[in-house]
C-alpha positions as CSV (number, residue, x, y, z in Angstrom):
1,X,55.1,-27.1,99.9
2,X,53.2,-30.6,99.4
3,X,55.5,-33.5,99.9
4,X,54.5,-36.3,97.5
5,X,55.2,-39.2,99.8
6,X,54.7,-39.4,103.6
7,X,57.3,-41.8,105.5
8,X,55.3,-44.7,107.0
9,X,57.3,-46.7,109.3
10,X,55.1,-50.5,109.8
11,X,56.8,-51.6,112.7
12,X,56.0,-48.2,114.8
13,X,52.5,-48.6,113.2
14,X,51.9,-52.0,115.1
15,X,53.9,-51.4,118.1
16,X,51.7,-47.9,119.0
17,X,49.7,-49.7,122.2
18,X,47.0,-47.5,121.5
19,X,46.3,-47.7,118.1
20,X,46.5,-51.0,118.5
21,X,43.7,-51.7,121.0
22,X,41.3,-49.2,118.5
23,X,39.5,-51.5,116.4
24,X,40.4,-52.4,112.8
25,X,37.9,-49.8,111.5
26,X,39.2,-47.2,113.6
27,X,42.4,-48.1,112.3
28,X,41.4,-47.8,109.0
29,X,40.3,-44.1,109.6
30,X,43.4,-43.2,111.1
31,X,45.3,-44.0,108.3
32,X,42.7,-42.1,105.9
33,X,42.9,-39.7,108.1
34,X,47.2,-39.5,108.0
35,X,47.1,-39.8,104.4
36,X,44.6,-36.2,104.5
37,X,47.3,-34.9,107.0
38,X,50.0,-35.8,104.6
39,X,48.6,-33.4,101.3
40,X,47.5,-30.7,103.8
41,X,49.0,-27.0,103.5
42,X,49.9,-27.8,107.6
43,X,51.7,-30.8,106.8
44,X,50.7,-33.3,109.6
45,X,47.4,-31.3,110.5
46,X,43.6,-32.1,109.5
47,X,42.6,-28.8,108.5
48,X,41.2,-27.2,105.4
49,X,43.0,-25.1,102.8
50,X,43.5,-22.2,105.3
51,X,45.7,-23.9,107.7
52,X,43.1,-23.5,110.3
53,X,39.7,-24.7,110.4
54,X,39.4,-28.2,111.2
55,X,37.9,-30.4,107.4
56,X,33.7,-30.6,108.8
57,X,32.3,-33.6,109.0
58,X,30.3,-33.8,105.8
59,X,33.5,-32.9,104.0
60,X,35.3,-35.6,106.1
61,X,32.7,-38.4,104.5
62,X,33.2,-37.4,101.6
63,X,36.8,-37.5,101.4
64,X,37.1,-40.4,103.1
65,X,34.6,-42.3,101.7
66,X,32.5,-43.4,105.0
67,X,28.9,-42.7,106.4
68,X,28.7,-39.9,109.2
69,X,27.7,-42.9,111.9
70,X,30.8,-44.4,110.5
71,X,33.1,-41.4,111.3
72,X,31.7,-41.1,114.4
73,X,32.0,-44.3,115.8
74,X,35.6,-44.9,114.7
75,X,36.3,-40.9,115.6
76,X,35.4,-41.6,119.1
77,X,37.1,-44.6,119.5
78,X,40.3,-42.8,118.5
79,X,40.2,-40.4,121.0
80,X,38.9,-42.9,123.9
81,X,42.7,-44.0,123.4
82,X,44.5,-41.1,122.9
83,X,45.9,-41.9,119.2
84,X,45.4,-38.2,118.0
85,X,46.6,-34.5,119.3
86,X,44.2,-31.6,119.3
87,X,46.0,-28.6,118.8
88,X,44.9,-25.8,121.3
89,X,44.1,-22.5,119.3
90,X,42.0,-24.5,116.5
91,X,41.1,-27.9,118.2
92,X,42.6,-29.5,115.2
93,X,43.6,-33.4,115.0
94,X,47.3,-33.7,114.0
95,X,49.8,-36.6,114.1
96,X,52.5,-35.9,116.6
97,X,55.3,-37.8,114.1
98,X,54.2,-35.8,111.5
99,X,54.8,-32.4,112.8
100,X,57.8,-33.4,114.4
101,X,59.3,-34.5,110.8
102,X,57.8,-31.1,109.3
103,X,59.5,-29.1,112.1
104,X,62.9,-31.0,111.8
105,X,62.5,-30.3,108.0
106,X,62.1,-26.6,108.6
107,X,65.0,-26.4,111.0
108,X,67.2,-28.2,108.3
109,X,66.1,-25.5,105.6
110,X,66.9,-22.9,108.1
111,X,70.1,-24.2,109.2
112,X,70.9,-24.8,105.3
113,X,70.4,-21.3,104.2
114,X,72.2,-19.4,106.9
115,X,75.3,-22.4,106.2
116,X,74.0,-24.7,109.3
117,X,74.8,-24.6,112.6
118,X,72.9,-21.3,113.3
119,X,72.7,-20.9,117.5
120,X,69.4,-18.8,116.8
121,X,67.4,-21.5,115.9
122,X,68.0,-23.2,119.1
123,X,65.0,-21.1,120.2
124,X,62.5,-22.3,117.7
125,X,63.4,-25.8,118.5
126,X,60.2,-26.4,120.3
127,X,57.5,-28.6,118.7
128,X,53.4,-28.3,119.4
129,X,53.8,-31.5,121.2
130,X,56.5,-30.2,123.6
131,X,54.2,-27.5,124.7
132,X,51.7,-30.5,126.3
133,X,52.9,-32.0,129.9
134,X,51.6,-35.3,128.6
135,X,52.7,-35.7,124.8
136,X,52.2,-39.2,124.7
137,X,48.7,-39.2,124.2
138,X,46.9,-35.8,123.4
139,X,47.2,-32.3,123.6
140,X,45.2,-31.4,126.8
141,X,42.7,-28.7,126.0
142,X,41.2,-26.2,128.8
143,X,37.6,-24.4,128.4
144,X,37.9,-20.9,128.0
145,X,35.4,-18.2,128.8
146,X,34.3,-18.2,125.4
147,X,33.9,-22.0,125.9
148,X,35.2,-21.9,122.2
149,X,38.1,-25.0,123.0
150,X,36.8,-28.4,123.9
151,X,38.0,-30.9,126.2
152,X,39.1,-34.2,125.0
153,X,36.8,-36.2,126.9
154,X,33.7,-33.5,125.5
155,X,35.2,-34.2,122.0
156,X,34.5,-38.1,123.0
157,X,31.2,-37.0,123.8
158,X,30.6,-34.8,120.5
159,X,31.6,-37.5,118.6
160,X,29.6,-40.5,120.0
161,X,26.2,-38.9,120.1
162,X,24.0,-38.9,117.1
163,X,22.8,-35.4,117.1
164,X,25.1,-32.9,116.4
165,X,23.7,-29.2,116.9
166,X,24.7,-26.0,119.2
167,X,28.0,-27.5,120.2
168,X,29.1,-24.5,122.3
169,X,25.7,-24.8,124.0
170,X,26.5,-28.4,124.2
171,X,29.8,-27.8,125.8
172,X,28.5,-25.2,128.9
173,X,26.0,-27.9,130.1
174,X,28.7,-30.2,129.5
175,X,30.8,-27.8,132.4
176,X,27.6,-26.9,134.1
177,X,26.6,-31.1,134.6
178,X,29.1,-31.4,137.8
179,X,27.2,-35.3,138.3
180,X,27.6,-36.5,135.4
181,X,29.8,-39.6,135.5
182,X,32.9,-40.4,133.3
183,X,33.1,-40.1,129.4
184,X,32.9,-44.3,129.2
185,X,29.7,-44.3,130.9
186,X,28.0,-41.5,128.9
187,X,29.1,-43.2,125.7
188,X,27.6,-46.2,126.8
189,X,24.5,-44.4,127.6
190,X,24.3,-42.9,124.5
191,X,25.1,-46.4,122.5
192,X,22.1,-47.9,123.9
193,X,19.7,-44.9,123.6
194,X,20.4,-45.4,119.9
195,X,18.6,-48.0,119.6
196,X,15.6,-47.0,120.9
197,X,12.4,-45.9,118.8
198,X,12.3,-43.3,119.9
199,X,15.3,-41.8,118.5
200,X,15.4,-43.7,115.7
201,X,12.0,-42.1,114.7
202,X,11.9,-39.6,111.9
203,X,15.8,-40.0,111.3
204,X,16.4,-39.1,114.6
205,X,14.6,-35.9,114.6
206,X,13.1,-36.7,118.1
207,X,16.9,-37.2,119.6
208,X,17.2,-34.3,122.1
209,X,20.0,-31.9,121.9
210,X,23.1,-32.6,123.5
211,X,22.7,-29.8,125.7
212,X,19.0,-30.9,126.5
213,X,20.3,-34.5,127.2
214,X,23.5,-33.2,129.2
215,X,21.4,-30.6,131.3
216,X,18.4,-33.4,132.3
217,X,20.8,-35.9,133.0
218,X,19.7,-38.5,130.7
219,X,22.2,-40.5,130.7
220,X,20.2,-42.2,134.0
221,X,17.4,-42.9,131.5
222,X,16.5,-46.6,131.4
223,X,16.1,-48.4,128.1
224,X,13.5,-51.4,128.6
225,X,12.0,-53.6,125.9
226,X,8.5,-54.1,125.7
227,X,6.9,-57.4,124.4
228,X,5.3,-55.5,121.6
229,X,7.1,-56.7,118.3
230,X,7.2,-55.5,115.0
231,X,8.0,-57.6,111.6
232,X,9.8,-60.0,114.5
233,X,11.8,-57.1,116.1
234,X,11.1,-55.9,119.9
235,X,10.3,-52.1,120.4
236,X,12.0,-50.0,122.8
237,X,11.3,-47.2,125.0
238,X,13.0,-44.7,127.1
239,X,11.7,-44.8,130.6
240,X,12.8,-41.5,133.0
């Protein structure tokens, strides 16, 4: 059952260290994001109607009211600090205070109908965010054979570059690029390789996959400007 309110507690809001270095516009999709998690079937979780599959992007925009580069950029930033939880079997965002209250709640009903104080229950005491050995930042998620569960620092990845297509492809070079240097760096990379030409071409339809970026190691390519200008604006190129 819908609750129709969500408890918001201000002073836990501003003493989270995380959330508080994320920007103000990260902030601000956070809190979109809680009031989603709030009117979900899975109270506390951002998933569709089913209980399971993550809300897409597009749908996310929409909702939210936002551009995808918007969501993206914020998204990322979010993650780079650990504000959300991914839950393992359907990689999921969920608010770790949420699902604590939902679970307490459900205890409570339990305990109410069977006339409280029921030992059996004991055993279902556990919370999603128990079953992580560091609950106070994320959920850490392990690649499977199927590669069908991302990493956290992947998901950073996913959500920082502009080109989103064959993410499971994406995420074997991902485990396949053994040089590849930390999740700050590649973001970085990727943040100035946006503003090439190149990629801004065509609405991006010259950006290489992720997986074609990942497996060529791009992230060493070199962004240099040229002293050609147009309409006052320098050009730039990649160089490999």
């Amino acid at each position: 059952m819908k609750l129709p309110f969500m408890k918001f507690f201000p002073r836990d809001w501003q003493a989270d260290t995380n959330l508080r270095m994320c920007s103000l516009e990260a902030r601000g999709l956070w809190f979109e994001m809680l009031c989603i998690m709030a009117q979900s079937t899975r109270y506390g979780y951002l998933v569709n109607g089913d209980g399971k599959t993550p809300i897409a992007d597009d749908s996310l925009t929409r909702l939210i009211g936002c551009s995808k580069d918007d969501l993206y950029r914020a998204r990322s930033e979010l993650l780079e600090h650990g504000v959300p939880s991914l839950e393992l079997e359907t990689n999921a965002w969920f608010n770790r205070r949420m699902v604590r209250e939902d679970h307490k709640r459900g205890l409570c009903a339990e305990a109410g109908k069977s006339g409280g104080g029921n030992p059996a229950l004991k055993k279902h005491s556990r919370t999603p965010e128990d079953q992580t050995p560091d609950s106070r930042s994320h959920i850490r998620l392990k690649a499977t054979n199927k590669g069908d569960v991302y990493t956290c620092d992947f998901e950073r990845f996913w959500g920082a570059y502009p080109r989103k297509v064959a993410k499971k492809k994406a995420f074997k070079a991902w485990n396949a690029a053994k040089d590849r240097p930390d999740v700050a760096t590649l973001i970085k990379a990727i943040e100035t390789q946006k503003a090439n030409d190149q990629w801004r071409k065509d609405g991006g339809q010259f950006i290489p996959h992720p997986a074609t970026w990942l497996n060529a190691g791009q992230w060493d390519d070199v962004v240099s400007q040229t002293t050609i200008a147009t309409e006052g604006k320098p050009k730039y190129a990649i160089v490999n």
